[in-house]
N, C-alpha and C positions, 0 to 999 in steps of 0.2 A: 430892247432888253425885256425879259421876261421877269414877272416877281418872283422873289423865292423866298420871301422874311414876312411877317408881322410888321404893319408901320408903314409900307411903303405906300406913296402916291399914284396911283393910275387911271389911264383912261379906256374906257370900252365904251364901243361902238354898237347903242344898243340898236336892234334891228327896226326899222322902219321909219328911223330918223336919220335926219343929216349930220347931226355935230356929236363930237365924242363928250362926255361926262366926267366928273373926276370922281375917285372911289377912294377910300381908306383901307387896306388887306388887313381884317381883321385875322383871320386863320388861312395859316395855307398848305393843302395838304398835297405832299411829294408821294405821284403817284405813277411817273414815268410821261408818257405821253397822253395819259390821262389825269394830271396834276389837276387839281383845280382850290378852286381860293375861296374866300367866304369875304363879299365885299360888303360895302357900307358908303353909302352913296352921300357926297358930302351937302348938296344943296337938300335932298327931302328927309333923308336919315332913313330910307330904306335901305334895308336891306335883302343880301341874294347871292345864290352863288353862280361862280363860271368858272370857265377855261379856262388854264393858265396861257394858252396860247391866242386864247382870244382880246389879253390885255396886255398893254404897255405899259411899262412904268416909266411914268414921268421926274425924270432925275435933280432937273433944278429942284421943281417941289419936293421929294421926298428928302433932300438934303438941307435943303430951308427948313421943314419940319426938325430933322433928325437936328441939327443947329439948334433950334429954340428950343428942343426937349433939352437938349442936354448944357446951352449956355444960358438961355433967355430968363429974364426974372419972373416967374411964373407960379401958379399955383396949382397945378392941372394934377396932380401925383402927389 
C-alpha cells in the first residue's frame, strides 16, 4: 500500500543499505505518478522527501499510532 494522508507509518529502502527504515509522512503531495511525500525519519529526526511509490506504509504501525492519537492518555496536541 502506498501513502496517501499525513500520519502514516512507512518504510523506504534507502539506497546502498540493506534494511528498510521507518518514516513519519509529514506532507504528501498528490501528484499522479509523480506523488511524493515529505518524510521524517523516526530514529535521527531527519528529514527528506521521496516517491510515493518508492514507500510502503506500514499498517499495523500506522494504526497503533492513529489508536493512541486518538484513545491513549497523552499529552502530545
Amino acid at each position: 500500500m502506498r501513502p496517501t494522508r499525513r500520519g502514516q507509518i512507512v518504510k523506504y529502502q534507502v539506497p546502498n543499505e540493506s534494511f528498510e527504515k521507518l518514516y513519519v509522512v509529514l506532507n504528501f503531495i498528490e501528484a499522479g505518478i509523480r506523488s511524493k511525500a515529505r518524510i521524517y525519519q523516526l530514529k535521527t529526526g531527519q528529514v527528506s522527501m521521496a516517491f510515493a511509490k518508492d514507500l510502503e506504509v506500514d499498517e499495523g504501525q500506522t494504526f497503533e499510532l492513529d489508536y493512541y492519537l486518538k484513545y491513549g492518555n497523552h499529552d502530545l496536541f
